[in-house]
N, CA, C and O of each residue as an XYZ file, in Angstrom:
848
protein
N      11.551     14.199     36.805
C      10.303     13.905     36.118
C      10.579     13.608     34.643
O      11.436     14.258     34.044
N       9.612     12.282     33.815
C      10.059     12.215     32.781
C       9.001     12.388     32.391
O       8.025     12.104     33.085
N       8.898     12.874     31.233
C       7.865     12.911     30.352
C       7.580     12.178     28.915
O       8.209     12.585     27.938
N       6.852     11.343     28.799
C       6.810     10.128     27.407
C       5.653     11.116     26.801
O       4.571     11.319     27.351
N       5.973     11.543     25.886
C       4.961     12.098     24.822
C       4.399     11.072     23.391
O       5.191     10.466     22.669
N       3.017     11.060     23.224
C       2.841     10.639     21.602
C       2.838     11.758     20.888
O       2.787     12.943     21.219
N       2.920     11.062     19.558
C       2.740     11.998     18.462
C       1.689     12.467     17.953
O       1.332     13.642     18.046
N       0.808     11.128     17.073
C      -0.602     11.570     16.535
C      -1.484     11.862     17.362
O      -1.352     11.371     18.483
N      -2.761     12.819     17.078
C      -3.648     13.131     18.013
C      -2.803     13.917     19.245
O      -3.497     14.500     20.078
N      -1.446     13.956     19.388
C      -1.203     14.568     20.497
C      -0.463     15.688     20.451
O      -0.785     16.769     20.943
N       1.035     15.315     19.563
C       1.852     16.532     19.473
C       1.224     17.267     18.583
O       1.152     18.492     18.679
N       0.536     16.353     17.309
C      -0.167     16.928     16.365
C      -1.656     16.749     16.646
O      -2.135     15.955     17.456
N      -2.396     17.698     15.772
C      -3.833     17.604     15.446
C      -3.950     16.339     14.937
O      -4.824     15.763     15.585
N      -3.506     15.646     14.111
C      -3.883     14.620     13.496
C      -3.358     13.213     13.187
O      -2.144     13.035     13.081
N      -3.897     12.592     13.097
C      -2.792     11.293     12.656
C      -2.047     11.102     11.094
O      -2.577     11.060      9.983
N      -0.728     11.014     11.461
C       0.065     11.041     10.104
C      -0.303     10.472      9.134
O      -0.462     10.853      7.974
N      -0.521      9.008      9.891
C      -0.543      8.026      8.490
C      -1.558      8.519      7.815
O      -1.399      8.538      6.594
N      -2.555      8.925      8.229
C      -4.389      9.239      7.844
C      -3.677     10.057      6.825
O      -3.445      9.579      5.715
N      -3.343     11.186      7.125
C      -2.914     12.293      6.022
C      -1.661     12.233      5.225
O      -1.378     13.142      4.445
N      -0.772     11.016      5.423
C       0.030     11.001      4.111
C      -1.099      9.599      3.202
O      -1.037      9.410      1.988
N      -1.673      9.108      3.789
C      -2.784      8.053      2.764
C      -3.514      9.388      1.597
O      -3.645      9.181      0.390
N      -3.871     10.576      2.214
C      -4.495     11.345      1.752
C      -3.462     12.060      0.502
O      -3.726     13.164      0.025
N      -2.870     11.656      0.290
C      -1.447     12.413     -0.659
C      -1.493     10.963     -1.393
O      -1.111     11.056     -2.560
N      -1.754     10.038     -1.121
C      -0.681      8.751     -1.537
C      -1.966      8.813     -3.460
O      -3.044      9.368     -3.672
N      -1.005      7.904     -4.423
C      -1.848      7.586     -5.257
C      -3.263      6.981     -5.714
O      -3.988      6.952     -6.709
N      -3.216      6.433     -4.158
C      -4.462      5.531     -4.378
C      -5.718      6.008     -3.374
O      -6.703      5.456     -2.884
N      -5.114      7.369     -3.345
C      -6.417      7.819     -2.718
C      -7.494      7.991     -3.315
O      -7.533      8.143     -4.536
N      -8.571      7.995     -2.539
C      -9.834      7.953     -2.865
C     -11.079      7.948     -1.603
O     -10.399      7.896     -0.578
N     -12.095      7.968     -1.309
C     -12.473      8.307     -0.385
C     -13.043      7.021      1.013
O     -13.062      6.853      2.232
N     -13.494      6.283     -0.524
C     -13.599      4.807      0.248
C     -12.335      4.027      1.213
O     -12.470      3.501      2.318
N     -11.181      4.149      0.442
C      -9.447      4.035      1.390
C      -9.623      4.572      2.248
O      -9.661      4.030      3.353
N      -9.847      6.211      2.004
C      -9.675      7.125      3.641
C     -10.533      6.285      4.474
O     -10.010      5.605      5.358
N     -11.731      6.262      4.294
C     -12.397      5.853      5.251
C     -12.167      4.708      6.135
O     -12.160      4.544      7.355
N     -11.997      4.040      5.196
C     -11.508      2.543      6.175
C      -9.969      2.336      6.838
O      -9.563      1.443      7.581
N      -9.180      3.665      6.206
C      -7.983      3.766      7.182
C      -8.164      4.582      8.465
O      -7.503      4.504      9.500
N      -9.126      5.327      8.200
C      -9.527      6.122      9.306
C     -10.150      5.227     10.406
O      -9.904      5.611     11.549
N     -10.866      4.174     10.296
C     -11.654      3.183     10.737
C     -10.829      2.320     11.666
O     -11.127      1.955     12.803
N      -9.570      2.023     10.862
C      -8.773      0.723     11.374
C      -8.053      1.730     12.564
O      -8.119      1.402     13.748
N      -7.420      2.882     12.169
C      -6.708      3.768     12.605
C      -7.401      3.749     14.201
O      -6.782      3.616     15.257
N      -8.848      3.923     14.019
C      -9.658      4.186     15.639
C      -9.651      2.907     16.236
O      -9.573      2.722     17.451
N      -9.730      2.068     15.419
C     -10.447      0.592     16.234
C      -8.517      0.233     17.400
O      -8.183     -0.236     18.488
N      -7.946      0.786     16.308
C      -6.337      0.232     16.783
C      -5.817      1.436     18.562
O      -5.053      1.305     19.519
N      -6.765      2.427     18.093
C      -6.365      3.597     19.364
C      -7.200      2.954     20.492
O      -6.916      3.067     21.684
N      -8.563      2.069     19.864
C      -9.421      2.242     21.179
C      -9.063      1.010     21.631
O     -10.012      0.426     22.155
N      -7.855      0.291     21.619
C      -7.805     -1.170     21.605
C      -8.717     -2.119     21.367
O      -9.173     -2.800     22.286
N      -9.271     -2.345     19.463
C     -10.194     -3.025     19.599
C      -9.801     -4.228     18.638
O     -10.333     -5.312     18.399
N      -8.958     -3.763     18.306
C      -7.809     -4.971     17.415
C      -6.593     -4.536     17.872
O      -6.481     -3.397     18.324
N      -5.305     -5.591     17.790
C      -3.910     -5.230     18.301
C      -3.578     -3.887     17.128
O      -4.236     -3.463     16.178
N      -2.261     -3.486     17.705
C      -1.778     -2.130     17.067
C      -1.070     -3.301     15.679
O      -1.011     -2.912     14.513
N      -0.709     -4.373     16.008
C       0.260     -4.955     15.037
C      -0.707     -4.935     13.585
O      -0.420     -4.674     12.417
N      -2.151     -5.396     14.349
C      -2.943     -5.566     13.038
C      -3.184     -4.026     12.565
O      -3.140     -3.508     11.449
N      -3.324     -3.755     13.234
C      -4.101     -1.878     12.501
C      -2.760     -1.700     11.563
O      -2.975     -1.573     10.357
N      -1.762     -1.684     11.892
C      -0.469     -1.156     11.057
C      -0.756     -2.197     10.110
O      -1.582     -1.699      9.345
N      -0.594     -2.998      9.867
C      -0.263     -3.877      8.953
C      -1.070     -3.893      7.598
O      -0.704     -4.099      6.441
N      -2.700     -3.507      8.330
C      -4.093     -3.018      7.292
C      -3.735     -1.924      6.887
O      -3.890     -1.739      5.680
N      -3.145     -0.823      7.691
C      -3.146      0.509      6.764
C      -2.133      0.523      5.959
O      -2.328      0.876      4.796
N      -0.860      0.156      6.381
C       0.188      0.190      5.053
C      -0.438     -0.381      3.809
O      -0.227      0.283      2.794
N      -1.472     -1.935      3.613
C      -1.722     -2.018      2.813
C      -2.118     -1.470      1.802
O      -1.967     -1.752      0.614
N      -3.022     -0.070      2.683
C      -4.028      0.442      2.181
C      -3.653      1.631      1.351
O      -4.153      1.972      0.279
N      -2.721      2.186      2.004
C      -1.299      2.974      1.658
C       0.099      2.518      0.155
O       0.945      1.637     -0.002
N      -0.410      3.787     -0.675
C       0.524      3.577     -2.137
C       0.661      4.852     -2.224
O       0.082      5.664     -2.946
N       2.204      5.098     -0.721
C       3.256      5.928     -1.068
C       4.291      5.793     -1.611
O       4.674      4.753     -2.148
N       5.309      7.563     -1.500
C       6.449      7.400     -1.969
C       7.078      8.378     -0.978
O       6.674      8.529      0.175
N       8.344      9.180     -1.665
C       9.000      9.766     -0.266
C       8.652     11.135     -0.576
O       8.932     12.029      0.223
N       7.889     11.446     -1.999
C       7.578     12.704     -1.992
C       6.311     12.948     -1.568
O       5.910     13.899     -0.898
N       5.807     12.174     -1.933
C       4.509     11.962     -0.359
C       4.742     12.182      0.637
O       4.062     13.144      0.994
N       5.575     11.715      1.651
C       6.034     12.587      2.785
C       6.417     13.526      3.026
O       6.324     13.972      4.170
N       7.230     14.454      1.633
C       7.733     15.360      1.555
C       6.119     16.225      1.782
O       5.844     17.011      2.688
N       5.398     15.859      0.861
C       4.289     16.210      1.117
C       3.504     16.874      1.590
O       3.003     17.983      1.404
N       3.377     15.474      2.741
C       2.868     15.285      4.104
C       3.516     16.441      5.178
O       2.995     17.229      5.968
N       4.493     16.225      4.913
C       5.072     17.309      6.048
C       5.183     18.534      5.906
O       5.939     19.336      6.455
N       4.158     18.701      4.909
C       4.287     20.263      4.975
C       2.972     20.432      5.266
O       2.718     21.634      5.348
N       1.855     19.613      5.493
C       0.541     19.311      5.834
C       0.867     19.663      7.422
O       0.540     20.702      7.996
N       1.617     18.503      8.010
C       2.130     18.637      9.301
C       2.396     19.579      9.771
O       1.331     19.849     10.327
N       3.340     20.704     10.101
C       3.839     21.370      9.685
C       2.684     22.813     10.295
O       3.202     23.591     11.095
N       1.687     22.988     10.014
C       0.606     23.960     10.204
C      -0.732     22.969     10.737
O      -1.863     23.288     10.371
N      -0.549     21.884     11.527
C      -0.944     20.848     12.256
C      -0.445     20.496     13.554
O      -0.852     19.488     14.132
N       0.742     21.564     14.234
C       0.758     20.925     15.391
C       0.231     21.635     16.376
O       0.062     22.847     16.246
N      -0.119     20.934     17.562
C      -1.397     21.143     18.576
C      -0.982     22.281     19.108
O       0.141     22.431     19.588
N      -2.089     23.379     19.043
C      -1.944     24.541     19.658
C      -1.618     24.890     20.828
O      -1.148     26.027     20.835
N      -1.682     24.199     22.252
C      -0.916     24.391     23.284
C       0.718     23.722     23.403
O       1.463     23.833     24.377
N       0.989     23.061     22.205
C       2.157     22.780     22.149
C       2.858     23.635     21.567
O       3.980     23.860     22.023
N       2.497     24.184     20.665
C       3.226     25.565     19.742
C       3.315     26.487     21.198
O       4.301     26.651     21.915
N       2.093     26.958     21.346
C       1.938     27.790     23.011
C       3.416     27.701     23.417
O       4.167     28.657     23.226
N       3.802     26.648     23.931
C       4.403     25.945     25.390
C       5.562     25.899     24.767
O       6.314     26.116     25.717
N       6.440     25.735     23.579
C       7.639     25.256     22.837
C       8.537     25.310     23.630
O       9.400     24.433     23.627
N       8.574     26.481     24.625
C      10.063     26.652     25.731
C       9.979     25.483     26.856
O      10.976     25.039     27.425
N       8.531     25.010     27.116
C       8.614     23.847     28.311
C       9.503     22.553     27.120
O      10.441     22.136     27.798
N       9.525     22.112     26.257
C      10.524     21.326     25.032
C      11.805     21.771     25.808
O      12.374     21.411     26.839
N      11.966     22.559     25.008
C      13.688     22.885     25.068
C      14.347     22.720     26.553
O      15.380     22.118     26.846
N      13.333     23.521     27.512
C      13.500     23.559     28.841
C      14.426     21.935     29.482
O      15.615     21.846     29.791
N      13.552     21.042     29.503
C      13.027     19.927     29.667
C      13.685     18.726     28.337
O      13.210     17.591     28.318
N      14.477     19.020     27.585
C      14.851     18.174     26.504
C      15.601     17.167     27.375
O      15.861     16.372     26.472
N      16.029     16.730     28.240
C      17.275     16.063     28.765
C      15.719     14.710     29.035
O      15.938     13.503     29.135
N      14.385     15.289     29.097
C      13.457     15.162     30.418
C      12.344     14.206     29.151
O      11.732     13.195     29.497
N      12.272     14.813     27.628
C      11.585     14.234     27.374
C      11.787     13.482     26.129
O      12.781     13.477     25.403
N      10.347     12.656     25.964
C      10.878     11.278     24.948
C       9.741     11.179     24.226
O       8.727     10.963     24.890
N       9.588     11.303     22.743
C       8.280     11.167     22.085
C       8.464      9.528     21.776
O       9.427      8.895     21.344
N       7.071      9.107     22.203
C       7.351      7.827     21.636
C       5.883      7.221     20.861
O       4.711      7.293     21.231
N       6.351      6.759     19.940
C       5.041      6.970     18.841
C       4.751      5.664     17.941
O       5.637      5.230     17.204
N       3.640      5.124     18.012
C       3.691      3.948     16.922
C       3.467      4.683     15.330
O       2.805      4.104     14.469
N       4.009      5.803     15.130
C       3.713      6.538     13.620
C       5.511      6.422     13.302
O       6.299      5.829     14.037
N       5.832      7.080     12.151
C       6.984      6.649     11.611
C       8.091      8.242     11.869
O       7.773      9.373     12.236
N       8.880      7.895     11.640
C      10.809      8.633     11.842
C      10.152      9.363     10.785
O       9.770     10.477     11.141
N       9.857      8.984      9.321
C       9.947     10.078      8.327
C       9.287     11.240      8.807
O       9.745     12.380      8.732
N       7.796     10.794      9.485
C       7.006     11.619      9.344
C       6.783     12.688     11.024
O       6.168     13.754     10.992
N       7.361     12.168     12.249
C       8.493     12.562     13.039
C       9.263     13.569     13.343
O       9.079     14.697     13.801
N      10.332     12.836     12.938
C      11.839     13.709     13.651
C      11.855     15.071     12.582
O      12.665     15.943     12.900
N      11.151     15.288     11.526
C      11.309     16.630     10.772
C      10.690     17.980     11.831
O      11.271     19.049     12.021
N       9.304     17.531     12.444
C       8.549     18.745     13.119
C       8.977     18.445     14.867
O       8.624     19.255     15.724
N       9.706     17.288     15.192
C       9.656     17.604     16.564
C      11.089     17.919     16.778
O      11.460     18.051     17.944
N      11.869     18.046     15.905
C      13.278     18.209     16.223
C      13.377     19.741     16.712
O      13.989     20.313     17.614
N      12.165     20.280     15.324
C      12.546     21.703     15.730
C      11.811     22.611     17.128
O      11.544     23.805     17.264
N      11.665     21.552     17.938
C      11.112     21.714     19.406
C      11.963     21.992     20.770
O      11.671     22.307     21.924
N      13.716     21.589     19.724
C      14.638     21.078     20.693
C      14.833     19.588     21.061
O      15.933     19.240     21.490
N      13.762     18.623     20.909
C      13.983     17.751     21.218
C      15.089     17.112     20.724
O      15.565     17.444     19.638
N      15.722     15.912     21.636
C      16.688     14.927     21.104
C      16.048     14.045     20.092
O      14.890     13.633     20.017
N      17.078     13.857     19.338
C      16.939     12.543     18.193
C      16.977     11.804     18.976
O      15.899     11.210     19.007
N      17.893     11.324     19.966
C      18.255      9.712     20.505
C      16.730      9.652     21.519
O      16.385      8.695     22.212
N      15.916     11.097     21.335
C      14.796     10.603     22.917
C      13.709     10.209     21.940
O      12.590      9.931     22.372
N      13.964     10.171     20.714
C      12.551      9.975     19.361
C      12.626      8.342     19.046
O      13.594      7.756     18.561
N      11.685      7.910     19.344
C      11.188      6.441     19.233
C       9.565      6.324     18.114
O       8.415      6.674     18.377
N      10.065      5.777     17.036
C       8.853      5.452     16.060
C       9.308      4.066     15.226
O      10.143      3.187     15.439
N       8.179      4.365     14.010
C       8.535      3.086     13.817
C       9.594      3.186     11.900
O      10.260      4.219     11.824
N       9.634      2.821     11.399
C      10.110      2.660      9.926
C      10.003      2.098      8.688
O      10.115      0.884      8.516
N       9.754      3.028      7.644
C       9.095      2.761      6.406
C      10.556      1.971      6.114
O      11.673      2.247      6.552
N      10.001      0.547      4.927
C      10.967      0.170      4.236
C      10.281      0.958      2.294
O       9.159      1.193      1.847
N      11.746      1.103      1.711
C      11.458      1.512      0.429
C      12.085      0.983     -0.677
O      13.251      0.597     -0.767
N      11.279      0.994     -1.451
C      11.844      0.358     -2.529
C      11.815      1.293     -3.928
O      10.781      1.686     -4.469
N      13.198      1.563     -4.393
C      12.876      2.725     -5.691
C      11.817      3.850     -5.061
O      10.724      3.927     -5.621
N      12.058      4.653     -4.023
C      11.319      5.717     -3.016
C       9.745      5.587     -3.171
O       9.007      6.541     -3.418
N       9.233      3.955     -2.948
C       8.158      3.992     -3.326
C       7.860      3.206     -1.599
O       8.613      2.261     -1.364
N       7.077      3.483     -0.736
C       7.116      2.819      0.547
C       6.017      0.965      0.554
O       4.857      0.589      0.386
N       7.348      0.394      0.858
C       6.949     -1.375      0.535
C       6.587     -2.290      1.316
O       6.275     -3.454      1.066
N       6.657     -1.475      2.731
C       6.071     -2.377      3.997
C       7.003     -1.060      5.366
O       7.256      0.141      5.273
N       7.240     -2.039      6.437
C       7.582     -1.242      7.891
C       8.858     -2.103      8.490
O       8.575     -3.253      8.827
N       9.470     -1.917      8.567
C      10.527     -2.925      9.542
C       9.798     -3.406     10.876
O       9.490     -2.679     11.822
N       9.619     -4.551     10.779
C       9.221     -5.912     11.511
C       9.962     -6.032     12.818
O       9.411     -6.495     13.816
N      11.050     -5.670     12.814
C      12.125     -5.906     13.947
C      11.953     -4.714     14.951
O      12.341     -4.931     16.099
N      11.284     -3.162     14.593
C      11.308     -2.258     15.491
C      10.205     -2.750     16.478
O       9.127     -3.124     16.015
N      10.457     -2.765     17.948
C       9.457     -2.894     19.284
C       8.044     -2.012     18.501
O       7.223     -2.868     18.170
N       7.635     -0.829     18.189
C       6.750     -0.384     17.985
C       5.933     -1.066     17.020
O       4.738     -0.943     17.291
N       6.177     -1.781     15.931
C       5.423     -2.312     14.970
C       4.627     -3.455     15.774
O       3.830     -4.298     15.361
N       4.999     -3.257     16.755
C       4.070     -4.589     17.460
C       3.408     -4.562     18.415
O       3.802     -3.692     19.192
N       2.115     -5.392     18.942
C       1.407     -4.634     20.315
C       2.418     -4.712     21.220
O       3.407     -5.432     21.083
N       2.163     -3.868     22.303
C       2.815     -3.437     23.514
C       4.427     -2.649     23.179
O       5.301     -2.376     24.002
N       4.429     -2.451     21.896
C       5.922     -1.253     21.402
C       5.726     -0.742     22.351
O       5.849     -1.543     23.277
N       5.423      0.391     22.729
C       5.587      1.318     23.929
C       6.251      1.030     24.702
O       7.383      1.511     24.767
N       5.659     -0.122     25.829
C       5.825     -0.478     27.196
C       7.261     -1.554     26.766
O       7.889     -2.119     27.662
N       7.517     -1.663     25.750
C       9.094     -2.190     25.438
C       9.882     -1.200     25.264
O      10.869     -1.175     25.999
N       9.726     -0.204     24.363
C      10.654      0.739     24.602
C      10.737      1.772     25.795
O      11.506      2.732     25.761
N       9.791      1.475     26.973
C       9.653      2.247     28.096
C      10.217      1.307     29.014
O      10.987      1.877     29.787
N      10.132      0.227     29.191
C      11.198     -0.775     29.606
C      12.683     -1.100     29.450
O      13.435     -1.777     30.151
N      12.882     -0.409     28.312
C      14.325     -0.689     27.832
C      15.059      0.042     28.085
O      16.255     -0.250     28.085
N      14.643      1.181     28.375
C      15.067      2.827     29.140
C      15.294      2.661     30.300
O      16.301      2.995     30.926
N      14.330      2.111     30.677
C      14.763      1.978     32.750
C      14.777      3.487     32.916
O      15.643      3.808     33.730
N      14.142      4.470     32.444
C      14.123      5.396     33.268
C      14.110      5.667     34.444
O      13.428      4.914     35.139
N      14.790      6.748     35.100
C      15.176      7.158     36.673
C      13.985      8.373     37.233
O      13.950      9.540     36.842
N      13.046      7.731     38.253
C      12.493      8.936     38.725
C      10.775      8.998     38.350
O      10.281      7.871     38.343
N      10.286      9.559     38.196
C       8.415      9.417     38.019
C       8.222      9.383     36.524
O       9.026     10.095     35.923
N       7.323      8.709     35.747
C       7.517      8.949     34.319
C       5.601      9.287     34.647
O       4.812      8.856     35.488
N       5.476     10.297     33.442
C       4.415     10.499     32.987
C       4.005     10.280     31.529
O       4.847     10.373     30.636
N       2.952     10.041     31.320
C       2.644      9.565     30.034
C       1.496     10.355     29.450
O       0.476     10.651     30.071
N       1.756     10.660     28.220
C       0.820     11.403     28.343
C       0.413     11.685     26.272
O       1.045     12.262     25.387
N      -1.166     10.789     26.284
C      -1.410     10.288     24.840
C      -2.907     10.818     24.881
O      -3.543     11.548     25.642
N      -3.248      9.936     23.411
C      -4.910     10.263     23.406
C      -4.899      8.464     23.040
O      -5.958      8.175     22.483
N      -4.257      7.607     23.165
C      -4.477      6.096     23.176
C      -4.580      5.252     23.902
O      -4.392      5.549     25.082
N      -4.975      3.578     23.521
C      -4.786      2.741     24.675
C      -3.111      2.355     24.746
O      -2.537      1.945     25.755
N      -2.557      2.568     23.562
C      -1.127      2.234     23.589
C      -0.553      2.483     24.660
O       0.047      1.672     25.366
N      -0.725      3.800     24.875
C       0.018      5.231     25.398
C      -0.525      4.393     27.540
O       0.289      4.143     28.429
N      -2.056      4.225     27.608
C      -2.434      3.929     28.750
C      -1.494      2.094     28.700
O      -1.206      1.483     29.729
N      -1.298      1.755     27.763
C      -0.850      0.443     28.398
C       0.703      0.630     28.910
O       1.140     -0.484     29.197
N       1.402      1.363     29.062
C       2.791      1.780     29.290
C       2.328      1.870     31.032
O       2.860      0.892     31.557
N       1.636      2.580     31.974
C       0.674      2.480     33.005
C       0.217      1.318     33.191
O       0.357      0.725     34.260
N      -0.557      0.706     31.899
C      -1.310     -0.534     32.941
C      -0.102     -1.375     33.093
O      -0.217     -2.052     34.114
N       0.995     -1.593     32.482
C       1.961     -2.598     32.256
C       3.395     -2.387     33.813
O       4.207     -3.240     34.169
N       3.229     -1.171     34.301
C       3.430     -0.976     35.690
C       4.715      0.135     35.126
O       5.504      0.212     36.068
N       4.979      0.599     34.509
C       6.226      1.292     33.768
C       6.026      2.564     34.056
O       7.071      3.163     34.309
N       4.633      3.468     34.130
C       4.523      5.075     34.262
C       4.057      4.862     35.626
O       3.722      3.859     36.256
N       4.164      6.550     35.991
C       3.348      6.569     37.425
C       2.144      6.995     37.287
O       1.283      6.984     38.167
N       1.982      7.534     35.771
C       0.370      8.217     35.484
C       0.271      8.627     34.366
O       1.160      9.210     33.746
N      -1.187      8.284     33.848
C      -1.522      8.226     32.380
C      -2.134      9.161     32.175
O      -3.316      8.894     32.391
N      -1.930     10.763     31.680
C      -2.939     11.735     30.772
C      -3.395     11.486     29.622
O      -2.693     11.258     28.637
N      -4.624     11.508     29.648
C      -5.269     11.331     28.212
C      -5.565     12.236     27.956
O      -6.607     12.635     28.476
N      -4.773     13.217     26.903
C      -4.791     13.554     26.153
C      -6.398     14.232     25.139
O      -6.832     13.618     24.165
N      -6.759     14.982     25.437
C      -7.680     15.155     24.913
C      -8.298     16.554     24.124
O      -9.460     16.697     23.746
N      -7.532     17.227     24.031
C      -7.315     18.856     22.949
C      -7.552     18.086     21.481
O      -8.272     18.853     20.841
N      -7.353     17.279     20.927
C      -7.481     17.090     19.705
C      -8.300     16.461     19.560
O      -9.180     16.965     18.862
N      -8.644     14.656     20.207
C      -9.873     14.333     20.161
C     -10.189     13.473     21.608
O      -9.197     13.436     22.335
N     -11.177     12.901     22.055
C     -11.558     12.505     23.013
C     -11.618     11.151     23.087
O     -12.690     10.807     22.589
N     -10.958     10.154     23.485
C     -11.914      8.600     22.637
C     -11.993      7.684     24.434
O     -11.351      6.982     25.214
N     -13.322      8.398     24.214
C     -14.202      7.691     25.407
C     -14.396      6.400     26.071
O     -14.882      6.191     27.182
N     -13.816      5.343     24.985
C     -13.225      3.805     25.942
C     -12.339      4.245     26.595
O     -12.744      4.368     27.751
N     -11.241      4.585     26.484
C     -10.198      5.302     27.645
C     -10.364      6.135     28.808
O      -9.735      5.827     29.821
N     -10.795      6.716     28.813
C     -11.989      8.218     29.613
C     -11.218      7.119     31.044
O     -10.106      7.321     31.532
N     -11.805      6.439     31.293
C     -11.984      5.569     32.398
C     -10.677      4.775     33.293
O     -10.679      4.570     34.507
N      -9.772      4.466     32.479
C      -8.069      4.385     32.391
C      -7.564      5.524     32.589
O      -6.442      5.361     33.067
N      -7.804      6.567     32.474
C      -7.030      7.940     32.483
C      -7.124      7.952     34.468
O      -7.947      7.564     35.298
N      -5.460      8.786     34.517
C      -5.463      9.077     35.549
C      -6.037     10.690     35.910
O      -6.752     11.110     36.820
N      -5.406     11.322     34.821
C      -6.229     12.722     34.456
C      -6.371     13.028     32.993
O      -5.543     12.581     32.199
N      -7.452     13.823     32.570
C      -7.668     14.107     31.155
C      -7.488     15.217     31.031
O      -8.111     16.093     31.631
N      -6.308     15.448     29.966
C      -5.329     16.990     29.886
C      -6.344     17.882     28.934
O      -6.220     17.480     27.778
N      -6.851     18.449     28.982
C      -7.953     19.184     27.266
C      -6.316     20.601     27.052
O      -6.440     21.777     26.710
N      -5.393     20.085     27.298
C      -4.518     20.955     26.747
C      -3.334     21.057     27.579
O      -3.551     21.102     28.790
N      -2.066     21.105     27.168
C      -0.741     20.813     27.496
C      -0.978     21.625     28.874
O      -0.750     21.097     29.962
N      -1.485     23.035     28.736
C      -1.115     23.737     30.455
C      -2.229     23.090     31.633
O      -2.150     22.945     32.853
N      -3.139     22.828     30.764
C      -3.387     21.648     32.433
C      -2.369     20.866     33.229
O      -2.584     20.626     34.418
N      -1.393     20.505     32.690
C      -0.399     19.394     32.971
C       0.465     20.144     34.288
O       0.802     19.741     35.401
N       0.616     21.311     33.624
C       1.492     22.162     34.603
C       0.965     22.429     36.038
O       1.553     22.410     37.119
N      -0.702     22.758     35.620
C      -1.299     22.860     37.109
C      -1.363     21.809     37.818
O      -1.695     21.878     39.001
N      -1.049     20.614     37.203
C      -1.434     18.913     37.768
C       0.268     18.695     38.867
O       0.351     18.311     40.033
N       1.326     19.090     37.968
C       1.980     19.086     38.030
C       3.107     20.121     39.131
O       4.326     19.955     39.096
């Protein structure tokens, strides 16, 4: 059994980018809002993921101590049946793969210490300039619609894969014929265009086990 995990909304309470924008210089409340905005329209598939990323970096005037930040925001943010569960991680590390259209910085700091593998962590990447963040590398599969179901393709994983998000990203890895079944994810938030795509709706990691 494999298990494809997301990050925002899933491993964590929240979405990264949302809360390192909230650190960045140019915050203010009108920014949040409309990153928060693009952020949903991009989960509920209502614009491609390529565009949602591309609007929020704009919107976004970080640096790396901003992330430094951020991750300590993170940090006392991750989802309470996952803290719960930490030994099904370690158990299962050979087994699982976070794969995330959010970034490595903000990442591999809180899920490493889960046990997970580095080589099973798939996101995407800040470019920087003088530690000030200047755009995303263009070339990673995730910066673009259907990242997922490319890097879930490129794996060729062996055996049943489960998927298991609060997005349409996360359900297109499923619709694209790659998982055997899509949990949506729903302990942190609910987003009801999906409801309907879901093969089951997890309201918390130990449902999975009874499914399972």
């Amino acid at each position: 059994m494999n298990y494809v995990i997301d990050y925002d909304s899933t491993f964590i309470q929240v979405e990264s980018l949302d809360e390192l924008s909230k650190t960045s210089k140019s915050y203010n409340q009108k920014n949040q809002k409309e990153i928060e905005k693009i952020t949903n329209m991009g989960m509920d598939g209502k614009i491609s993921f390529s565009e949602s990323l591309e609007r929020r970096i704009k919107l976004i005037n970080s640096s790396r101590e901003d992330i430094r930040c951020t991750l300590e925001v993170l940090e006392n943010r991750i989802t309470n049946s996952f803290l719960k569960n930490k030994n099904f991680f370690k158990i299962n590390s050979d087994k699982i793969f976070i794969v995330s259209s959010g970034f490595h910085e903000l990442i591999d700091p809180i899920v490493l210490k889960f046990g997970i593998k580095k080589e099973h962590i798939f996101a995407n990447n800040f470019l920087f300039k003088d530690k000030n963040i200047v755009g995303f590398d263009r070339n990673n599969p995730l910066s673009r619609s259907k990242g997922k179901v490319e890097i879930i393709k490129r794996l060729n994983l062996k055996g049943k894969v489960l998927v298991i998000g609060d997005g349409y990203t996360d359900y297109e890895i499923k619709k694209e014929g790659y998982a055997d079944s899509f949990f949506l994810f729903t302990e942190n938030i609910k987003r009801d265009s999906i409801v309907k795509s879901a093969d089951y709706l997890l309201k918390s990691l130990d449902q999975l086990f009874k499914i399972i």
